[in-house]
VOGU-3710 file (C-alpha; in Angstrom, 3 decimals, decimal comma):
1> xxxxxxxxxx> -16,558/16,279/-33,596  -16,547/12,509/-32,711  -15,113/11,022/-29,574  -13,414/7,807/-29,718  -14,286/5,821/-26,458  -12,695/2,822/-25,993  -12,849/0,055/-23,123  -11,252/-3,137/-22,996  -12,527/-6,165/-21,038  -9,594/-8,970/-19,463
11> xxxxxxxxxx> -11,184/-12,982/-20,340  -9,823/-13,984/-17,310  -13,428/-14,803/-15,486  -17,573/-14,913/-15,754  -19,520/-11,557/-15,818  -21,406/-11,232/-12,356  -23,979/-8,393/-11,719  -20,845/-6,291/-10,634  -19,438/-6,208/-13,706  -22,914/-5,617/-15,578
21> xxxxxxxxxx> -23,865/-2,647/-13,265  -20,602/-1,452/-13,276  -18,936/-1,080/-16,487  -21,253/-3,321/-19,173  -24,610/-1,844/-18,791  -23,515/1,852/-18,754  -20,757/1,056/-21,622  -23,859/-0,051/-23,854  -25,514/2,969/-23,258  -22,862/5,463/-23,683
31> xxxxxxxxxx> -21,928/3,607/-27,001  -25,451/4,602/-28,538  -24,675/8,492/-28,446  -24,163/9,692/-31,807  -21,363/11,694/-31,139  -19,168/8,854/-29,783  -17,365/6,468/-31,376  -16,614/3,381/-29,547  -14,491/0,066/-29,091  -14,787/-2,553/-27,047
41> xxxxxxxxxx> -12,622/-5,347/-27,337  -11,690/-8,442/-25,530  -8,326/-8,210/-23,945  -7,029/-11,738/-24,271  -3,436/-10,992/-24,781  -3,554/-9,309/-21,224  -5,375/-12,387/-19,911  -2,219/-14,393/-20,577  -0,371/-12,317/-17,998  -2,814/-13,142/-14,896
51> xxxxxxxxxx> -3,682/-16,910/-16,345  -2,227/-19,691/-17,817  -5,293/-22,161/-17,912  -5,942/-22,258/-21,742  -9,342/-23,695/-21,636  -10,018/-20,567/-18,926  -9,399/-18,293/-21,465  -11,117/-19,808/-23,954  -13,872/-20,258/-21,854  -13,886/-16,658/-20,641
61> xxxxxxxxxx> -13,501/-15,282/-24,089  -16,838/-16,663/-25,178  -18,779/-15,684/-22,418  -17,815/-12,642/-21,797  -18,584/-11,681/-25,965  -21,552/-13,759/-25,086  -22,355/-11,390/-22,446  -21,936/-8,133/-24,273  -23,801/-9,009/-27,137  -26,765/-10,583/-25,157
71> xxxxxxxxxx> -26,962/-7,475/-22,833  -27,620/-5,289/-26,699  -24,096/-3,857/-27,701  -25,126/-3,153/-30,948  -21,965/-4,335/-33,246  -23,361/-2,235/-36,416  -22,487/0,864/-34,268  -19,598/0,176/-31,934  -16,345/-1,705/-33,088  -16,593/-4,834/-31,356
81> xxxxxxxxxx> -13,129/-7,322/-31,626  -10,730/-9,463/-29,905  -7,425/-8,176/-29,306  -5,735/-10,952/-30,696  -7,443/-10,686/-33,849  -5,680/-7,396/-34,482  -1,480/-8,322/-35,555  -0,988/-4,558/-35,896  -1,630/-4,133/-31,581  1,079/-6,113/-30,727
91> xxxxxxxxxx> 3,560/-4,466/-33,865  2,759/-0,889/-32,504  3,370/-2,693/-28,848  7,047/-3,084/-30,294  7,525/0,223/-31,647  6,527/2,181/-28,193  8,153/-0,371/-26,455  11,221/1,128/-28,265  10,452/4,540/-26,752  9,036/3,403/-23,256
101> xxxxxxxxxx> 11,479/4,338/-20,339  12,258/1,707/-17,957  12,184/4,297/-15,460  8,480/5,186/-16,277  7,209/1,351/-16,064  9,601/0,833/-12,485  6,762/3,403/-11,320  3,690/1,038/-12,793  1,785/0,227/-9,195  1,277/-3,273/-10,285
111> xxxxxxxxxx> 4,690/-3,904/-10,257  5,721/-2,112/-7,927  3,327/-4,246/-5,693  4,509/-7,352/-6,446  8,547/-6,425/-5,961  7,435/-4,882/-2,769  5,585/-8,644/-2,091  8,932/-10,523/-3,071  10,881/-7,763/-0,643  8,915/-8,607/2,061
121> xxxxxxxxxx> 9,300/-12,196/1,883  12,696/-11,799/1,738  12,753/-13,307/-1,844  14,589/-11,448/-5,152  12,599/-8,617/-6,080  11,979/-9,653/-9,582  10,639/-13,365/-8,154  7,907/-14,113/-10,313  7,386/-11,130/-12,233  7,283/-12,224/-15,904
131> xxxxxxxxxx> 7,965/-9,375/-18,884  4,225/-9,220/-19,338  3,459/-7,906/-16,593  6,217/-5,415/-15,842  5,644/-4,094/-19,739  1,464/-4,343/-19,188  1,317/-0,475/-19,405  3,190/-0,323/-23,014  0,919/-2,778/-24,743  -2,358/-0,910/-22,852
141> xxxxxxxxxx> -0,961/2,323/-24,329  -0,711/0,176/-27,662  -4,624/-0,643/-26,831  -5,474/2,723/-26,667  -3,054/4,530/-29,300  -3,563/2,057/-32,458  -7,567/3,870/-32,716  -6,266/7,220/-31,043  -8,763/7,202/-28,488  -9,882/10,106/-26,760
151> xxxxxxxxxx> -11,549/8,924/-23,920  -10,564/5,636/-21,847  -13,197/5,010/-19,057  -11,455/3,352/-16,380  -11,181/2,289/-12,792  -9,152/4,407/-10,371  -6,126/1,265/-10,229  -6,050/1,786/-13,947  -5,489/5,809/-14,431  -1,556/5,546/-13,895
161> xxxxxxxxxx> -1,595/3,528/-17,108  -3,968/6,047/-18,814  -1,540/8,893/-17,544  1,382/6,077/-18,959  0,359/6,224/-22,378  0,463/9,930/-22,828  3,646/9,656/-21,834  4,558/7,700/-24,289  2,333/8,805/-27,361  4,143/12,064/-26,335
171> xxxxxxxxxx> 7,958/10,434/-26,552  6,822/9,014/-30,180  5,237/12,322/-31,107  8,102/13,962/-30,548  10,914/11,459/-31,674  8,889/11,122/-34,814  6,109/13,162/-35,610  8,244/15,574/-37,415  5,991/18,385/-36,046  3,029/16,518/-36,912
181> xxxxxxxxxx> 0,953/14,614/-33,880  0,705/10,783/-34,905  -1,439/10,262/-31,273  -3,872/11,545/-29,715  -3,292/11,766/-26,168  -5,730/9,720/-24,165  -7,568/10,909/-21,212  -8,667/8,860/-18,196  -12,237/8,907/-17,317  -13,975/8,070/-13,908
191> xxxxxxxxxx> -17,445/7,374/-14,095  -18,263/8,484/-10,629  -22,297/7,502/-10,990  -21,589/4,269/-12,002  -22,780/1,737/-9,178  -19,772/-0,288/-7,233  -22,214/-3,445/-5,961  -21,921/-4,557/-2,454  -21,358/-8,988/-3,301  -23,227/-10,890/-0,460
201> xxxxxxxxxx> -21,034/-10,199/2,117  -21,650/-5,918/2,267  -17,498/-5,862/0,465  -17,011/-4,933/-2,569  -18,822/-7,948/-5,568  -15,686/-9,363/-6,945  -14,894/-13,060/-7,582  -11,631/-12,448/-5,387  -14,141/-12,414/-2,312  -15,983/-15,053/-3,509
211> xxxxxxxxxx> -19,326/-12,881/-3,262  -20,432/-12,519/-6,797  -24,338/-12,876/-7,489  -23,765/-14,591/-11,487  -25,392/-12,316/-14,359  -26,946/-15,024/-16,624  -27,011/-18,196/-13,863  -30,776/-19,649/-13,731  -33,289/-18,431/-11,929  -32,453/-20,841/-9,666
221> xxxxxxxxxx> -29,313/-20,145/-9,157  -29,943/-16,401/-8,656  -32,660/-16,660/-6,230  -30,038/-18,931/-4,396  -27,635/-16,613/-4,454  -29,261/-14,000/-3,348  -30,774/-15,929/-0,954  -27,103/-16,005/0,616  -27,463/-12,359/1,248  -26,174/-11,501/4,742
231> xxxxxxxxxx> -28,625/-8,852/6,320  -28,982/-8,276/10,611  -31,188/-10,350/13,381  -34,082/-7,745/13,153  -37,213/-9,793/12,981  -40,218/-9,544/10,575  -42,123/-6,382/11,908  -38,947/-4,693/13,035  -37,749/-1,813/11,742  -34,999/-1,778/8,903
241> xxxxxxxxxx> -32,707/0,882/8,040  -32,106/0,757/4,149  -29,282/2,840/4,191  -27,251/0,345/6,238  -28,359/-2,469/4,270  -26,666/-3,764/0,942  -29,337/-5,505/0,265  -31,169/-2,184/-0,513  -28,338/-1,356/-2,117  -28,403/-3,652/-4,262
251> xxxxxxxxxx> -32,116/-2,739/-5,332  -31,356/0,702/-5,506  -29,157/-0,109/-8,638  -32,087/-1,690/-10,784  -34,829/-0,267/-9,535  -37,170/2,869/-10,552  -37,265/5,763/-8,176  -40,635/4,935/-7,021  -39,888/1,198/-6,664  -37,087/2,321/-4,669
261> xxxxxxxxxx> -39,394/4,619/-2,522  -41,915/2,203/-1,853  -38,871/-0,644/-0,953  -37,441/2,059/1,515  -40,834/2,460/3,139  -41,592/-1,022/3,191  -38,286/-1,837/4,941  -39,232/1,046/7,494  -42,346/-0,600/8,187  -41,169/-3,750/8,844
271> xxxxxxxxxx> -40,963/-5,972/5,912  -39,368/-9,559/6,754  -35,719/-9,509/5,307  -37,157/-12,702/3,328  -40,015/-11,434/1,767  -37,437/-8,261/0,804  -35,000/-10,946/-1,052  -37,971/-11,588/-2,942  -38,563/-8,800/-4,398  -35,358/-8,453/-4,877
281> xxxxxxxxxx> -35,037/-11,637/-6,860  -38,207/-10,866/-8,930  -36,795/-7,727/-9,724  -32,952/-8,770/-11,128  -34,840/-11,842/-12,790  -37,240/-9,257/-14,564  -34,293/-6,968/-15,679  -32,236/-9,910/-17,069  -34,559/-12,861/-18,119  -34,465/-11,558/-21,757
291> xxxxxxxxxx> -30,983/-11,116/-21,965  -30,511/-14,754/-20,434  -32,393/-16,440/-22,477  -29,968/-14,241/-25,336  -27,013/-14,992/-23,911  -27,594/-19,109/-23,463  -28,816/-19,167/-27,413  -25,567/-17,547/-28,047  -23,207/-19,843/-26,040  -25,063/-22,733/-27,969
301> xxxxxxxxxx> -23,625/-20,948/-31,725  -20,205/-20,694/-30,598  -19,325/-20,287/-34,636  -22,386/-17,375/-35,162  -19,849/-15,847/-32,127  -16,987/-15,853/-34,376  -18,099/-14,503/-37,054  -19,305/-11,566/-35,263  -16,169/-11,126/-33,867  -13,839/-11,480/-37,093
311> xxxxxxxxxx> -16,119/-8,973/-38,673  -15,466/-6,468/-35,687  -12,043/-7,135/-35,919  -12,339/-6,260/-39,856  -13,582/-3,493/-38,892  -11,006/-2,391/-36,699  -8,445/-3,101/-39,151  -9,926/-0,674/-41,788  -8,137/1,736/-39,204  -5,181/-0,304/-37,717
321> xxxxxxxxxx> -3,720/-1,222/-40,994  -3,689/2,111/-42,558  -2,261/3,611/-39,537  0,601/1,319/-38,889  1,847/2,463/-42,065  2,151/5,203/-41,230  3,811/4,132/-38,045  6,310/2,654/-39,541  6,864/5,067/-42,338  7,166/7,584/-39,320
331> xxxxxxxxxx> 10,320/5,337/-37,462  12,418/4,664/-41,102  10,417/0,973/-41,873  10,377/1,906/-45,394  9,850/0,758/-48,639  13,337/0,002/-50,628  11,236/1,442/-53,699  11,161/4,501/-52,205  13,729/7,054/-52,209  16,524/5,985/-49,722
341> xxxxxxxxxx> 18,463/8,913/-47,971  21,662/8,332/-46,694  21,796/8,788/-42,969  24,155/11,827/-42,590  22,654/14,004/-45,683  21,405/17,581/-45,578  21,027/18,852/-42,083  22,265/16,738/-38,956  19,475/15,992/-36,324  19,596/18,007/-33,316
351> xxxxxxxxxx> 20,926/16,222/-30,108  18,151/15,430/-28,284  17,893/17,856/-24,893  15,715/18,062/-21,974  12,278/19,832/-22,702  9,023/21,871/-21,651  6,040/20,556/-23,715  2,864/22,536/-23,214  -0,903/21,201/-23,785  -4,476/21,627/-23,392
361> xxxxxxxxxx> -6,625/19,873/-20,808  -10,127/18,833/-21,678  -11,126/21,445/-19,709  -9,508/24,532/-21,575  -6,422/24,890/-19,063  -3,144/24,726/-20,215  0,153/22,275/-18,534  3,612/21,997/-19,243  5,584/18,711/-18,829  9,207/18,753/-18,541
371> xxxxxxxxxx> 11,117/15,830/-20,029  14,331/14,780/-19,686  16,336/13,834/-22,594  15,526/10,516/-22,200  11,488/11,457/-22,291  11,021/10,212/-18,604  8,819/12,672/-17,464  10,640/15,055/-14,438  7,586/17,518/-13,688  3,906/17,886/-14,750
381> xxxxxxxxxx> 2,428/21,676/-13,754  -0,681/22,698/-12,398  -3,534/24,329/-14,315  -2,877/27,614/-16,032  -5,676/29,300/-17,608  -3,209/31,362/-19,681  -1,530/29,739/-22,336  1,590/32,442/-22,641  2,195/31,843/-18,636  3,025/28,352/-19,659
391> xxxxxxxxxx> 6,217/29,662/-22,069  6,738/32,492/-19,168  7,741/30,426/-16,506  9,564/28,057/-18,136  11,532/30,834/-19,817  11,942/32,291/-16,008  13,114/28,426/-14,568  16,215/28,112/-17,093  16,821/32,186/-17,256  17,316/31,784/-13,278
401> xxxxxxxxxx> 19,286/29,136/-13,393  19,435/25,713/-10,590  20,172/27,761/-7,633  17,006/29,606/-7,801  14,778/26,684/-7,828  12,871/26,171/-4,677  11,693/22,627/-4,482  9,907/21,212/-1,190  9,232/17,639/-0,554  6,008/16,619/-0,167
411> xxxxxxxxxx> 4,800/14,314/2,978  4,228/11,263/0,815  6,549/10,276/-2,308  6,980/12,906/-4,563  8,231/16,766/-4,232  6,759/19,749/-5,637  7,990/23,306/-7,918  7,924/26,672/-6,403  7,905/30,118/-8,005  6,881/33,673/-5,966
421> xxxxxxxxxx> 5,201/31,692/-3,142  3,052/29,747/-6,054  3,427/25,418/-6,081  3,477/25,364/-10,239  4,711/21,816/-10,382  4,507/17,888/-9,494  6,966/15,128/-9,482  5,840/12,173/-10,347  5,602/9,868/-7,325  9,177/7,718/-6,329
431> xxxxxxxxxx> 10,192/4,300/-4,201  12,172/5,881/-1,442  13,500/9,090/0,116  17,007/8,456/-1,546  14,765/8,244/-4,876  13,388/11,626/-4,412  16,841/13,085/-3,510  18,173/11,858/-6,961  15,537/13,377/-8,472  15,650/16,655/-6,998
441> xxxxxxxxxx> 19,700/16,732/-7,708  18,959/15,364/-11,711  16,397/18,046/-12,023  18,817/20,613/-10,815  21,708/19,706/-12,670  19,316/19,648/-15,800  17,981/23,079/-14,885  21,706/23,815/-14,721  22,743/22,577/-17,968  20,008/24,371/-20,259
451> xxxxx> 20,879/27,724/-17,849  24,402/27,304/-19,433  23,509/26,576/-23,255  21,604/29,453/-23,062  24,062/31,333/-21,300
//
């Protein structure tokens, strides 16, 4: 079986070595597997949420496509496109949109952050906060569900959204799939080995620091940067410690294991923090020169760039198209040619009612999610291995009844579902402690209510 992997890049800035060590260079890799499928696509539409400098964007979007094609993304495997070249993304936006709980995106962090912000500068809460950025999680999940990805590698600050999406694909599945699944549901991956660069000041490489070493400057202009390096008063004879020293680091991250062995000793022995720049310089400018020299011929045929990317985005359609289609077939967006039936004929659709919806992990374990009526999701369970315990304890939860639940808040922001002395369940996380109480009480009176029908 294939895997669909897709990744999405924001043109809101110019790839540093950060980015390249970080998510470029082992994208490209991972996209030459034969078993995986992948896209990788330009995220401009979620550029115009963080910037509104046109010639930025602009700017961005051809270096960064610059940057991925220069580095060997080979566009006759992967899908390579810009999202605004694809009309049926921000369509299927629309459609989950229509499904998305405002409840669910209240919880995105990025928001959150920013009304939090606004609170404590005694401003409104909503000050600033634009409808692209509080609904940034539904057209992500549109990202992800138009190609039905399987895997999403992401960033730890981005797995809420991952987690966001399922909810969501699940809401349409079930409003509309008519027992068949229209999306896959996505699952968040962490690339744990992949290197987080130290920038010249030991934090983090980011350009909010201001500590970036640039991926396809000169060699000029990456000797001076890394130059810039900050490394400690020992003097040239003096021991280092390359462990403590982000300069080694840094490398550790290009280098083979036995040019990393003989920089360790070296340091150890002594070697002047210059001379160790140096080689450090020699060694980035050896990795990259090709690719440089790639990437400033392709900046110079801005038009050979579009065409690249219009084909990609052809590409992509040869899915999107189809699948929207079915989409809208799916939500009543119908041809008049086809047969219309009269809302109201043959059997009337069952009033929608709280839920448990069982699935399987990656991993072979089974979960249950219940929903409210609404979709919002109230609990997500922990591992079973068994798929029949799944149906057993919900059966046991509503047989039971509210009184018999045993819920115990947790120390942070969320409260968790008790059975025998076992924790089977999770909240999702909430604002405040009178947040959590509401919850607890709706999930109760819920619990209550199917008790009853069933009683």
């Amino acid at each position: 079986m294939t895997t669909r992997i897709l990744t999405g890049i924001t043109t809101t800035g110019t790839p540093h070595l950060g980015n390249y060590a970080g998510a470029i260079r082992p994208a490209i890799v991972a996209s030459r597997d034969a078993k995986v499928e992948s896209f990788y696509f330009l995220a401009d539409y979620h550029a115009l949420i963080k910037c509104d400098d046109p010639v930025r964007i602009q700017r961005s979007r051809l270096e960064i496509a610059a940057t991925w094609l220069a580095c060997g993304l080979d566009v006759n495997r992967a899908t390579f496109y810009r999202q605004s070249d694809i009309p049926e993304i921000p369509e299927l936006c629309w459609l989950l949109t229509c499904v998305a709980g405002k409840g669910l995106l209240n919880r995105a962090h990025a928001y959150k952050a920013s009304v939090d912000k606004n609170v404590e500068a005694g401003e409104d809460p909503d000050a600033g906060v634009t409808m692209g950025l509080f609904s940034y999680p539904v057209l992500m999940a549109a990202d992800i569900l138009m190609f039905n990805a399987h895997k999403v590698p992401v960033g730890r600050d981005q797995i809420q959204h991952v987690e966001m999406a399922r909810d969501i694909a699940q809401r349409f599945n079930h409003l509309f799939g008519q027992g068949n699944e229209l999306f896959t549901l996505p699952e968040a991956v962490i690339e744990e080995e992949v290197a987080t660069l130290p920038g010249l000041d030991g934090r983090k490489m980011s350009k909010s620091y201001d500590n970036t070493i640039p991926l396809f400057g000169s060699a000029k202009q990456l000797k001076e940067a890394i130059a810039r390096i900050v490394t400690d008063s020992r003097l040239p004879g003096e021991a280092k410690d390359p462990d403590s020293s982000h300069l080694f680091t840094l490398y550790q991250a290009f280098a083979t294991p036995v040019q990393q062995a003989e920089f360790r000793a070296d340091l150890l022995a002594g070697l002047a923090w210059g001379e160790a720049k140096q080689r450090l310089f020699e060694l980035l400018d050896a990795e990259l020169g090709e690719a440089r020299e790639r990437y400033q011929a392709l900046i110079g045929r801005p038009a050979e760039l579009e065409d690249i990317l219009l084909a990609g985005a052809a590409k992509a359609r040869r899915i999107a198209t189809p699948f929207l289609g079915e989409l809208r077939e799916a939500v009543g967006l119908r041809s008049f040619r086809e047969q219309v039936k009269v809302a109201g004929e043959g059997k009337k659709k069952a009033a929608k009612s709280a839920r448990f919806v069982s699935f399987r992990e990656p991993d072979g374990s089974f979960r249950f999610r219940f929903l409210a009526a609404d979709g919002e999701q109230l609990l997500l369970s922990r591992p079973f291995s068994d798929p029949k315990a799944v149906g057993v304890v919900s059966q046991r939860l509503i047989a039971q009844g509210a009184d018999a639940l045993e819920l115990r808040e947790d120390e942070g922001d969320q409260f968790t579902l008790w059975l025998d002395g076992e924790c089977l369940a999770d909240s999702p996380p909430y604002a405040d402690p009178e947040e959590l109480d509401a919850a607890m009480l709706r999930l109760r009176d819920i619990i209550a209510g199917l008790a009853g029908a069933q009683g």
